[in-house]
C-alpha positions, 0 to 999 in steps of 0.5 A: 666796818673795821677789822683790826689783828695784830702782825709782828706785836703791832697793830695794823687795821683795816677798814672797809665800805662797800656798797653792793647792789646784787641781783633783784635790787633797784636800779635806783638804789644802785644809782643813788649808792654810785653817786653817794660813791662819787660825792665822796671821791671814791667810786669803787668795789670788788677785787676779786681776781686779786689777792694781796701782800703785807708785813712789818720791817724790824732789824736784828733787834726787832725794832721797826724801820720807817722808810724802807723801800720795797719793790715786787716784780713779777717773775712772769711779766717784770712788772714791778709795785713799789712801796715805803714802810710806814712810821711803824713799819709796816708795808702793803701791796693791794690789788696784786694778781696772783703769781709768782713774785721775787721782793726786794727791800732796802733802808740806809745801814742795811744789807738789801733783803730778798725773797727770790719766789714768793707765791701769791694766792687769789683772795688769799692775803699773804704776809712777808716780815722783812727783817734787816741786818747791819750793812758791812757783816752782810751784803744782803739777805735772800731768803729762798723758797718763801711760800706764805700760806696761811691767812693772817690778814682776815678772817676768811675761812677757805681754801686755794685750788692752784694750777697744778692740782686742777690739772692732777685731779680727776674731774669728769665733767671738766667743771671746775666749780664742783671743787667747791664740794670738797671743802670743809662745811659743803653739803654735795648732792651730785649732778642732778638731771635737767628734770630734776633741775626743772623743780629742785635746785639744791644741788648742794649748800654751804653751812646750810645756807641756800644754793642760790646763794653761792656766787661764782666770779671769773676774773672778777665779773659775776657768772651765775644763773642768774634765773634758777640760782643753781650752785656748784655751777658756772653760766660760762664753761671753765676748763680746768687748763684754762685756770690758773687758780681759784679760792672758795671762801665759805665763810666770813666773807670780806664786803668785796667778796659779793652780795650773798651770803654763800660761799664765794668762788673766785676764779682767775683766767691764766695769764701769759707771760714772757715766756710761750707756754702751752699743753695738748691733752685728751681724755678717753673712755669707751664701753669696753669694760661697761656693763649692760644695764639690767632692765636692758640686758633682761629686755635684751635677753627674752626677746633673743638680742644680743646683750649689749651694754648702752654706747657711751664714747667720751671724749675731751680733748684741747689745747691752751697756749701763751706768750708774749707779744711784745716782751714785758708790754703785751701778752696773751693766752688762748684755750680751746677746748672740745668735748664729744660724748656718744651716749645711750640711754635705757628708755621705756616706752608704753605701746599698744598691745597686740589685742588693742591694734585688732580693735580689741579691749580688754579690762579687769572686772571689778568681780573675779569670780564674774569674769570666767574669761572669754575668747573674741575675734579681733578686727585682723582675724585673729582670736584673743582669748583672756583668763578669768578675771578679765573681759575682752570686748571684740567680735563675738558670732560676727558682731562687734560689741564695741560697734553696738556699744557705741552710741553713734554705731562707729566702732574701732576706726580703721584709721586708729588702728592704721596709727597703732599698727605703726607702734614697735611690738612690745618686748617688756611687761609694762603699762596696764598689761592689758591694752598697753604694754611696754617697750625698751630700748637703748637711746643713742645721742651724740653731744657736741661741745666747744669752748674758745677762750682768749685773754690778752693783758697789756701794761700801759707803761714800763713799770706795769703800774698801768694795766689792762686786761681783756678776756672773751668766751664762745661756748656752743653746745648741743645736747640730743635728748632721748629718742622718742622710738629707734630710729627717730630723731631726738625729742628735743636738743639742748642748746647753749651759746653764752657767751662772756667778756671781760674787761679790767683796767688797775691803776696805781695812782700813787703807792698808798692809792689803787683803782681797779675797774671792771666790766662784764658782760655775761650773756646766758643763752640757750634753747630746748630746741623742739621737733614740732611747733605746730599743734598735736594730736595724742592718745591717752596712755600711749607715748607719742609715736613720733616725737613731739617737742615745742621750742623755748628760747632764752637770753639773760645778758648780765652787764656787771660794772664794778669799781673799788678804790684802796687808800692806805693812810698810816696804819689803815686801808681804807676800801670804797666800792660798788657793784651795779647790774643791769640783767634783762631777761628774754623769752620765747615759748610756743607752748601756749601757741596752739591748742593740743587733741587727745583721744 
C-alpha cells in the first residue's frame, strides 16, 4: 500500500505493509505471516500510543537545504531524537509519544532555528516546516507557540481528546471511551443494561458499521470484549485523570491502526516526568433534589407511606501522582481511583393474593352473564366474596370444592399455604388480579469499585534512544443486583477483577531505523456471583420468595505481541508489522447442574 501527498510543492511518500492476525484468525496463519516478517528482516506492526513529526527545511528564498541537523527533546524527561534532512529537504521523526517537545535545527551558513513547544497528539502527525536565515543578519530564529494541529501527512479522519478536556468535561460514569460518541459519523444509543446487553450489543455504530467493530487501544495493546464485541467500551477501567490524551479515528484508517473496520480509539496512560505532579478530586451527588419515581410515589402514597424518592448516593473519588525517580532515566505515575454508588431501584414483584393464601381460587368465566358471582369460605375462616363474572372455588356449606375436584381428594396443602402466607401483603394492582397480585418496592444495593494503575518509563541510555516502558492494572468491583423481597440479600452480584499489563520497548536503531515492541496481557474476568447452586422448587406465576440465582464464572486472557519496524529511505517510509493473539476462553456455569420443580 503506498500513500503519496505533496509538503512545501515537494513529493513526499509513505509506504506501508503490515500484517494483521485479529480476533477469530488461525494461529497458523499468524505464525506463517511472523515468519514470512522475519524472512524479510522486519518483524513488526502497530504503533498506536505514537504519533509523529515531519516537514521540509527551505532558506529565505525556499529552496531546500540537505543536511540539516534536527534535534527534538522532551520537555518533560530531556529525551532527545536526532535527525539530518534529506537530499530534498525533508526530515521526520516516527514513533514519537506524545507531549510537549522544544525542536531545534542547524546547517552550516545559518542562523540556528528553534520552536520553544511543539505539542504532539496521539496518532495525530504534525508537520513543522523549518526555514532558515543567513547567519550574520540573525543569530537564530524562535519561533513561540507552534501548535500544529491539522493532519497533513494522511488521510485519517478524527479527532484528539487531550488531558485537559477529559478533565473539564463532565463524564458521569467516568468512561473515557464514550467520548467516542461525539465525534462527527457516530450513531450513540446510550448505556444499555446488563439484560439488554445479554442480547443486543449495539450500543452505537460508527459510519454505520458494526459495534464489534470498533477497536480500543491502551498504550497500544488491545482491550476489547473480546466475547460480546460491545462498543463505546473498555474491558479495563480508564479513568479520565489517568489519561493523557486519546484519538478517535473513524475513518481511513492507517493498516497500524488495527484489524477492524470501525473506529479506532487510541488511548495513552500518562507518563511521569522530572517534574512531581499529582491532583485529588472527588465527585458527589445525593438525593436531595431527586424526585420519586412515580409508580413508587403512587404505591407509596395508597398504602399510607411516606413519599420517598429511591436512594441514590454517588461518589468518585481518587488521586494520581508522578515524578521521577532518578531524573531524566526513570519515572513513574500512579492512580487510583474509587467509586461507591448507594442506589435504589422501583421493583415490582407478583404475590399471592389474600384469597389464594386461604386455599381460595378464583378465575373469569369465559361467560359473564353465567357468573353472577359467589361468596365461599376460605381455609382461614374468612369469607371471600367475587363480583360477577368471576367464580371463586372454596368452602361452600363446609365442603371444599377443591378437595372434591381433586382426583386423589388432597385439596389446598397446608404446607403451600404455610409458604404463601410468608409472601409480603400486595400494595399494587398487578398480575391476574385474582389469585396474584403485585408488590412494589424500593430495592437498595450498594456498589463497590476500585482501580489501581501504575506505570513506570525508563530510558535505557542518556539520550532516551532506548526506552522502556511498564504499565500494570487491578480493578475489583462488585455490583448487587436488585433484591428479590425487603430485607433480603441481592439475587446475584456482579463481579469484575480484569486486570492488564503492558510492557513496550523503542529502539532508534539509527536515525531513518526504529523498532517499537509490544506485549500485552489483558485478562477479562468477572462472575455473576448466585445466591444458591443447589436445585429450586418454584411456583408458577409467582416471584421466587427468596432469592434464587446460580453462579457463572468466566476468564478471557488476551496475550497480544505486537512489533513494527520504520525504514526511512530517501523520500520513503517504509513500515513492516505484525500483531498475533493468543485468546483462550474459560467457563463455569451451574445452570444446567441440577434439575429444577415447579408447581
Amino acid at each position: 500500500m503506498t500513500r503519496s501527498h505533496q509538503q512545501a510543492g515537494k513529493k513526499y511518500e509513505q509506504s506501508k505493509f503490515a500484517v494483521r492476525c485479529g480476533r477469530g484468525a488461525k494461529l497458523a496463519v499468524c505464525a506463517i505471516a511472523v515468519l514470512a516478517l522475519v524472512a524479510m528482516l522486519a518483524p513488526d506492526s502497530t504503533a498506536q500510543l505514537t504519533t509523529q513529526l515531519n516537514g521540509s527545511v527551505t532558506d529565505a528564498s525556499g529552496a531546500s537545504v540537505a543536511g540539516a541537523q534536527i534535534t527534538l527533546t522532551d520537555l518533560g524527561t530531556n529525551a532527545q531524537r536526532a535527525t539530518t534532512s534529506n537530499a530534498s529537504g525533508l526530515y521526520q521523526f516516527l514513533d514519537v509519544p506524545p507531549g510537549d517537545y522544544k525542536m531545534n535545527a542547524t546547517a552550516k551558513g545559518f542562523a540556528q532555528f528553534a520552536v520553544a513547544k511543539i505539542t504532539l497528539l496521539v496518532k495525530l502527525p504534525a508537520t513543522v516546516n523549518i526555514k532558515f536565515q543567513v547567519a550574520g543578519a540573525t543569530t537564530e530564529v524562535t519561533v513561540e507557540g507552534e501548535a500544529p494541529l491539522i493532519n497533513r501527512t494522511d488521510a485519517t479522519l478524527g479527532n484528539v481528546v487531550e488531558g485537559d478536556q477529559l478533565a473539564e468535561l463532565p463524564i458521569p460514569d467516568r468512561n473515557v471511551v464514550t467520548m467516542l460518541s461525539l465525534q462527527p459519523g457516530v450513531s450513540y444509543l446510550g448505556n444499555q443494561t446488563l439484560e439488554t446487553q445479554a442480547t443486543d450489543t449495539r450500543a452505537g455504530a460508527v459510519n454505520g458499521l458494526r459495534s464489534d467493530q470498533s477497536n480500543v487501544t491502551l498504550d497500544g495493546i488491545g482491550v476489547n470484549d473480546e466475547n460480546n464485541g460491545y462498543s463505546f467500551y473498555s474491558v479495563l477501567n480508564v479513568p479520565p485523570d489517568s489519561v493523557e490524551e486519546f484519538r478517535v479515528t473513524t475513518a481511513n484508517s492507517n493498516a497500524d491502526s488495527g484489524y477492524s473496520s470501525g473506529a479506532q480509539v487510541s488511548l495513552v496512560t500518562k507518563r511521569g516526568s522530572n517534574a512531581f505532579h499529582g491532583s485529588a478530586y472527588e465527585y458527589n451527588r445525593n438525593t436531595i433534589f431527586s424526585a420519586n419515581d412515580p409508580f413508587l410515589k403512587a404505591s407509596d402514597i395508597e398504602n399510607g407511606y411516606s413519599n420517598t424518592p429511591p436512594k441514590l448516593l454517588r461518589n468518585v473519588f481518587g488521586a494520581t501522582i508522578g515524578g521521577p525517580v532518578k531524573k531524566d532515566r526513570l519515572f513513574f505515575f500512579a492512580n487510583y481511583e474509587g467509586f461507591r454508588d448507594a442506589e435504589g431501584t422501583s421493583v415490582l414483584r407478583t404475590v399471592p393474593s389474600a384469597s389464594l393464601r386461604a386455599g381460595v381460587l378464583e378465575y373469569q368465566c369465559e361467560t359473564a352473564s353465567n357468573c353472577p358471582g359467589n361468596s365461599v369460605q376460605g381455609t382461614d375462616g374468612n369469607t371471600y366474596t367475587v363480583p360477577a363474572g368471576d367464580y371463586a372455588l372454596g368452602i361452600v356449606n363446609g365442603t371444599n370444592e377443591i378437595t372434591t375436584m381433586d382426583p386423589l381428594g388432597l385439596g389446598p396443602s397446608p404446607l403451600i399455604q404455610q409458604v404463601l402466607n410468608q409472601y409480603p401483603a400486595s400494595n399494587v394492582f398487578y398480575g391476574d388480579g385474582l389469585n396474584t397480585l403485585g408488590y412494589r418496592f424500593s430495592s437498595n444495593a450498594d456498589t463497590t469499585k476500585n482501580t489501581y494503575i501504575l506505570r513506570a518509563d525508563y530510558h535505557i541510555n542518556a539520550s532516551g534512544s532506548e526506552s522502556l516502558f511498564w504499565r500494570g492494572q487491578i480493578q475489583n468491583e462488585n455490583e448487587p443486583q436488585q433484591q428479590q423481597f425487603p430485607g433480603q440479600a441481592a439475587n446475584s452480584t456482579i463481579v469484575d477483577d480484569s486486570r492488564g499489563s503492558t510492557i513496550g520497548l523503542n529502539s532508534l536503531i539509527r536515525s531513518n531505523l526504529i523498532n517499537d515492541f509490544r506485549w500485552g496481557l489483558v485478562r477479562q474476568g468477572g462472575q455473576q456471583a448466585g445466591v444458591s447452586p443447589y436445585p429450586a422448587v418454584l411456583l408458577n406465576g409467582i416471584d421466587n420468595l427468596v432469592p434464587f440465582t446460580r453462579s457463572t464464572t468466566f476468564f478471557v486472557p488476551v496475550n497480544q505481541f505486537t512489533d513494527t519496524l520504520n525504514w526511512t529511505k530517501k523520500n520513503h517510509t517504509i513500515e513492516f508489522g505484525a500483531d498475533l493473539f493468543i485468546i483462550r476462553n474459560d467457563r463455569s456455569s451451574y445452570d444446567d447442574s441440577f434439575s429444577d420443580i415447579q408447581t
